[in-house]
Every structure is written in C-alpha cells, then in structure tokens.
N, C-alpha and C positions, 0 to 999 in steps of 0.2 A: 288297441289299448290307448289311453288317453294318455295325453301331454300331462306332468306333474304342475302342481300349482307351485309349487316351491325347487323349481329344479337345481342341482348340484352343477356346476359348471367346471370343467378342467382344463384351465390355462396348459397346452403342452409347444415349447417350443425352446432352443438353445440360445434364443437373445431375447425375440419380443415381448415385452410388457404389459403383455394383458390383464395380470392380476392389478399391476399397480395401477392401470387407467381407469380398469373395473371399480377399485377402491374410490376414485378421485369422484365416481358414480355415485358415493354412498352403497357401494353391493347391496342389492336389492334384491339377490340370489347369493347363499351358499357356492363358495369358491375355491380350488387353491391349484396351485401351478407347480407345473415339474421341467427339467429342466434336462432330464435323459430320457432314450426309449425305455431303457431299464426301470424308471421311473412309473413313468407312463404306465405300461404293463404289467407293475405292482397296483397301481390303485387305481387301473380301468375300470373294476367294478363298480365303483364309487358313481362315478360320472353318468348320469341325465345329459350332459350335453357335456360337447368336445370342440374347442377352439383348436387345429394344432393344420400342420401342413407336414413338414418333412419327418416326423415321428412315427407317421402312419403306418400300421403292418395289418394287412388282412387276414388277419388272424387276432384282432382287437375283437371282435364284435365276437366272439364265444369267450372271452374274458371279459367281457361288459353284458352283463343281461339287461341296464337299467339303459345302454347308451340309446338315442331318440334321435337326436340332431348332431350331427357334424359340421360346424361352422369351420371352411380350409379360411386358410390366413393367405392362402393363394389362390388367385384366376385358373391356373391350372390344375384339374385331378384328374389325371392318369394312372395317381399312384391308387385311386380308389375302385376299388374292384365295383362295377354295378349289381353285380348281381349275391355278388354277399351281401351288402347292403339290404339291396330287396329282399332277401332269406330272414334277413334280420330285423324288419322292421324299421331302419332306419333311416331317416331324411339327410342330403347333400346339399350343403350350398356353397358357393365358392364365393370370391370376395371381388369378382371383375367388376371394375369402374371406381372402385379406391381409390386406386394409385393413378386415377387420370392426369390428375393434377400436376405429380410427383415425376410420374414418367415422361412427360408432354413435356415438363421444364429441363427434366436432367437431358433428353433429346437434344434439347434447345442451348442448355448450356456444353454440352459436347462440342457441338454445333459454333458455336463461339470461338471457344476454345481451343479448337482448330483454324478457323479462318484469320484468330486477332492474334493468334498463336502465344496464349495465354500460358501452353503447357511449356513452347520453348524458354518463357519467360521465367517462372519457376525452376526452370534447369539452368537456366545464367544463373538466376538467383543464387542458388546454391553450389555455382562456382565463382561466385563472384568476380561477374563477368559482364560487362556496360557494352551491350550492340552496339548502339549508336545506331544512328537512318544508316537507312536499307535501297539501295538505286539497281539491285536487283527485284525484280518483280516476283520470282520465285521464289523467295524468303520475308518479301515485306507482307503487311499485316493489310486484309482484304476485307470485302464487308458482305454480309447478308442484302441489304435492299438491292433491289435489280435479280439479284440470281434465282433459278428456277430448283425448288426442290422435287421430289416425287418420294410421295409417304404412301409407305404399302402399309396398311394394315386402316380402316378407317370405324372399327372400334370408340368406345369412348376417349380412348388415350391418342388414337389418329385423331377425331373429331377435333379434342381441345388444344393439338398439335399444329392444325389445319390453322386454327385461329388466331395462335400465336404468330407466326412465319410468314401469316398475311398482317402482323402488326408491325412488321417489319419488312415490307414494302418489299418480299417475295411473290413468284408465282409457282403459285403449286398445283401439283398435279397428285391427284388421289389412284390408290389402287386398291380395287376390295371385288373380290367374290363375285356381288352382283350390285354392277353397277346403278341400276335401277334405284337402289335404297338411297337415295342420294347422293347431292356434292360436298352436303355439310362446309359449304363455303368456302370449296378448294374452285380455282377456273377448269378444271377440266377434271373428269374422273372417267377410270376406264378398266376391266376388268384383267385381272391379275396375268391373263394370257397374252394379255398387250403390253405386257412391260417389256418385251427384249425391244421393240420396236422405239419404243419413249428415251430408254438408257439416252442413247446420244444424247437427248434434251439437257440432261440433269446435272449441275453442278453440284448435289446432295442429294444422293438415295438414303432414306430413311425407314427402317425397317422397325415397325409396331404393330406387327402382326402377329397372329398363335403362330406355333408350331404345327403345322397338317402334315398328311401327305403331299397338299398341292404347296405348299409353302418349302418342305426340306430340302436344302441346297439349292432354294432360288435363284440364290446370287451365288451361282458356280464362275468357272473358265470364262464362259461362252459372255454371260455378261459384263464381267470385268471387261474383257476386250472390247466389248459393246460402249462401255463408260468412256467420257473424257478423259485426256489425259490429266488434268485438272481438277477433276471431279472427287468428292468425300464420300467414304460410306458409314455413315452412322447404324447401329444395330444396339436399339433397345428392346427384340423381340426375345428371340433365342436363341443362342450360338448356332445350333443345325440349319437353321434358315441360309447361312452361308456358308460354303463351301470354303473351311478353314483354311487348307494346305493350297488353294487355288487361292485367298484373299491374302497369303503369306508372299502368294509370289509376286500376284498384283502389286506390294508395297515394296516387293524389294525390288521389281524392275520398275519404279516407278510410274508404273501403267495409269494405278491413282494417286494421288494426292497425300490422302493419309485415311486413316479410318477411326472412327472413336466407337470405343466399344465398351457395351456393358456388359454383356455376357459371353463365353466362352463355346467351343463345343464339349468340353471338356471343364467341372468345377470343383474345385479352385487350378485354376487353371497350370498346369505342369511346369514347374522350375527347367527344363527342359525347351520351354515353348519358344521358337523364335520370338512371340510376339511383348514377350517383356523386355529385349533391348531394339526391336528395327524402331528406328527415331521418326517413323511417320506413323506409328500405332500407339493410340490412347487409349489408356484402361482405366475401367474402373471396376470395380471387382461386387458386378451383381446389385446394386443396391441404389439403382434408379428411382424402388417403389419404396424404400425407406426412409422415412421423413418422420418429425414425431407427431404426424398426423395421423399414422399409418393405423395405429390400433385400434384408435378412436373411428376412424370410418368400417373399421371391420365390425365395432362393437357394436355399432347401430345399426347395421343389418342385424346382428346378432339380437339385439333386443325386440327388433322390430319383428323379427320372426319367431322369438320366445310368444311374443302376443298372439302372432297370430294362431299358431300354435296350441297352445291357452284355450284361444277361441273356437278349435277346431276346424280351421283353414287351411287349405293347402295350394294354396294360393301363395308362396314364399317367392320373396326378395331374391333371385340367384340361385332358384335348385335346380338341382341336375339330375337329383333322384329323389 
C-alpha cells in the first residue's frame, strides 16, 4: 500500500515538544500530540505516522490500521517488537546521531565537573561555605590536558567525543567492536576485549556505548580493581553497562575517584539507592540527549523520510525495520 500524500502525524510522549517544533515548521502535515499511553491508544487509529519512544505497546498496530512509519524519539528500540511490525506493514526508524552533540558535551561537562570539582562547589555554595586553597592534592581542583581518557563506545556520539577531549590536550584511547572502522581521531583504538588490559592507562573511562550482550556489566569488580586509584568513570551509555552494586563499592572504598553518571541501572533511580548521598557520585537524572535541539533533529529525519516515502523509497535515514 502506498505512503499517504497528506499523512496524519501523532506527537506521543510525556515531555517532548514535537507538536510545538512541528508548528514553528509551518505543519505541512495534519498533527496533534498526546501526552498519556491512554491517550495514545484512544486515537492510534488516527495516526499515518508515529513520533513517540516510551508510550509504545505492541499491541498499537491492531489499533492503528492507517500507522506506516514509526519515527522513535530514541536510539534504542527494544521495546519494538520486529516482527509485528513486519505483520503489519510498518516501517522503524530510530533517532541515533541526534543527540551526538548533546551527549559528547554533557560527557564532557561531567567530566569537568568532577576534575574542577564544580559539583563540590555548588555544595559549599549552599552551605555557605568559602574553601579557601587546597595544599592537599586530593581535594584540590585538576585539569583534563595531559590525562589519558578511554571512550568505549565510537558511535557518532564517541566520534564527536573523540574530538572534543583532543581539544583539550587529552589522549584518548577508542573502544568499539571492530577496530578496523577506524580511529576517528582517537591515538589508539582497540577492540572492546582489550579493555581489561588498557584500564591501568585511564585516568577517565567513558562509557558511550549501546547496551549488548558484549557490553552488559562491562565495567564490573574485576575492572574497577583493574582502574587507578585516581581514576573517573563517567557513563552516558546505560546503567547495565556497569555493574552498579560493584561501582557503589568502588566509590565507597575509594578504589576510584568519583563517577558522574547519567543513567542508572534502575529509572528514576530508587530513594533507597546508595548513590544519591556517597559524595564522590554525580548524577544527573537521564537527560544528556535533551537540549532544545533534540526535537528538531528528530524532526528532520522525520521529514526527510516522510519524502522519501512519498517517493516510494526504502532507502530511509535510521531504519531498522
């Protein structure tokens, strides 16, 4: 069945702004946005095409006979079943290389924020509290040039990572799957089975990689021990990548440093959780890839794929199915 010339679009997500960005477009397609699943699943039938990520239930697509295209507002669909899809005639695409931008910076400023110890600063702050110089080395404020980091993950959000961290008179060391694809401008890259051996190197591991099987609890026990005593683990991949209750203990026997983290194994992460009061864990609660850029790079795949689509292409920007 052909693509619609006039397709219906259904913004579905609990925060993002796709209607209103879509608007600031002039809507050049039939639009409107909902804001619950409950919602969503009243007027699925409506929808020619589906922008949404965490709303999805597989069981959409026998209450949408018209849906076509699924634009996720995420890199990840796990929650998309492939083969209902394929039952149903529907195309996937996801949104990886968006947030290159967004995540490569909030890395980096983590990354900061730890070494200038930015976050202790905002905690005097609001005990109004004046340090004063520091003639301990282990609480004074350090620098990224000279230090060696190691970024697992060399994606587009590793790549534009890679190039920052060399603007700042790092050396970095890449880890990806197959080394072969390139250095994308890191000094050394090496495949993801050589990391226990590199750890020692790294005064910041940085974690911008999927979630696989060969990724889940990469950074267990075994590497922590493997790490400097000095050494940062930043994680803007996915919580499971790291072996939580082994990175809880890392921080409490001071094994590392501190760790800045954006994601959880666990979200929103448990009132319960050690890691909202140990004083060498930085959080930020998930939202690396939100910037008010975010919609608008989602939207232009989006459109770019309504055309091709159109044109009866299958040829799309990010599909998966």
């Amino acid at each position: 069945m052909s693509f619609p010339t006039n397709p219906t679009i259904c913004f579905a997500h609990v925060a993002y702004r796709g209607g209103d960005r879509f608007t600031e477009r002039a809507s050049p397609y039939p639009f409107f946005e909902v804001r619950t699943v409950e919602e969503l699943e009243a007027r699925a039938a409506e929808a020619d095409v589906l922008v949404c990520s965490g709303f999805w239930r597989n069981s959409l697509p026998a209450l949408s006979p018209r849906l076509k295209y699924i634009q996720a507002y995420s890199s990840g669909t796990d929650a998309f079943d492939r083969d209902v899809l394929k039952k149903h005639g529907i195309t996937l695409c996801n949104a990886a290389g968006t947030n290159a931008a967004a995540v490569s910076e909030h890395a980096v400023g983590l990354m900061l924020g730890m070494v200038r110890r930015l976050f202790v600063a905002r905690d005097d702050q609001h005990k109004k509290h004046w340090s004063g110089m520091k003639g301990d080395f282990a609480i004074r404020e350090d620098e990224l040039a000279g230090k060696t980091a190691i970024v697992v993950g060399m994606g587009k959000i590793g790549e534009r990572l890679i190039r920052l961290l060399k603007a700042f008179e790092m050396t970095v060391i890449g880890i990806r799957a197959n080394p072969a694809s390139g250095k994308a401008g890191a000094d050394e890259v090496h495949a993801t089975s050589e990391l226990p051996k590199l750890l020692p190197r790294a005064d910041f591991v940085v974690l911008v990689c999927p979630l696989t099987p060969e990724t889940e609890n990469l950074i267990d026990a075994k590497a922590f021990a493997l790490m400097k005593p000095g050494a940062y683990l930043v994680n803007c991949a996915r919580g499971k990548v790291v072996d939580e209750e082994a990175m809880i203990e890392a921080l409490r026997s001071n094994r590392i440093k501190g760790a800045g983290l954006d994601v959880m194994a666990v979200e929103p992460l448990p009132p319960e959780s050690p890691l909202w009061t140990l004083p060498n864990a930085f959080l930020a609660p998930h939202t690396g890839g939100e910037t008010c850029a975010f919609e608008d790079n989602v939207l232009d795949i989006m459109m770019e794929n309504i055309d091709r689509l159109k044109a009866g292409r299958t040829d799309l920007l990010n599909k998966i199915v």
